[in-house]
C-alpha positions, 0 to 999 in steps of 0.5 A: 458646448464641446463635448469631452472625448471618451479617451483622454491621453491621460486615460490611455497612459492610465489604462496602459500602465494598470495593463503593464502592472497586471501583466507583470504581476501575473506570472509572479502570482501564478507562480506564488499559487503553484508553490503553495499547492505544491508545499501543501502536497509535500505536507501531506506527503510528509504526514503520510510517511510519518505515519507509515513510520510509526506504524513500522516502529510499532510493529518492529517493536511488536516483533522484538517481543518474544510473547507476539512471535510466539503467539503468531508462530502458533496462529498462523504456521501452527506451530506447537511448545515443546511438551505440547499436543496439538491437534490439527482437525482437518475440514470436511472431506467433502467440503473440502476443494481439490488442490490447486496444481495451477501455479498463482492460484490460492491453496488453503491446505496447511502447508504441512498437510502437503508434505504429509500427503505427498508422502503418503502419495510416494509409499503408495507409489501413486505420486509422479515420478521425473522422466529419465 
């Protein structure tokens, strides 16, 4: 009995044309695959910018309220309606930490207690004066 060859030509053709098919389909799925990551990051990028937008819309519309100026006008530069007293209660003296003369560095003191104490500094004659 005569045995068969493990590779027939029709074989060989077959494993060549299913090589040929896979090899030609690969770069067009490589790239199908690409397109689909890359739609996914513009979506999310999408959704990202129109929740930025509405949050801006929001606050825009917050800011056409005279109401919400008036209310951060006074929370955070203190200011005051006209008729009113404010008082400004200062933080313990000892408490509290020397002013910052480095630039970049945070101060806590309000800016218009800068302005009151540069003043007193300059009718006590204690403030520095410019070379010249």
């Amino acid at each position: 009995m005569k045995r068969r060859p493990q590779l027939t030509g029709r074989a060989a053709i077959l494993a060549v044309v299913v090589c040929a098919i896979a090899m030609s389909l690969a770069y067009p799925f490589r790239e199908y695959v690409a397109q689909r990551r890359q739609i996914t990051q513009l979506e999310e990028q999408r959704s990202r910018a129109l929740a930025d937008l509405r949050e801006q819309q929001e606050r825009r519309k917050k800011l056409q309220d005279p109401a919400y100026t008036t209310e951060q006008a006074r929370s955070r530069l203190h200011y005051c309606a006209v008729g009113e007293k404010c008082y400004v209660v200062p933080d313990d003296p000892k408490k509290r930490k020397k002013p910052s003369t480095t630039r970049g560095q945070v101060n806590d003191t309000p800016w218009y207690q800068s302005v009151w104490e540069s003043i007193e500094a300059a009718d006590k004659g204690t403030g520095t004066r410019a070379a010249g």
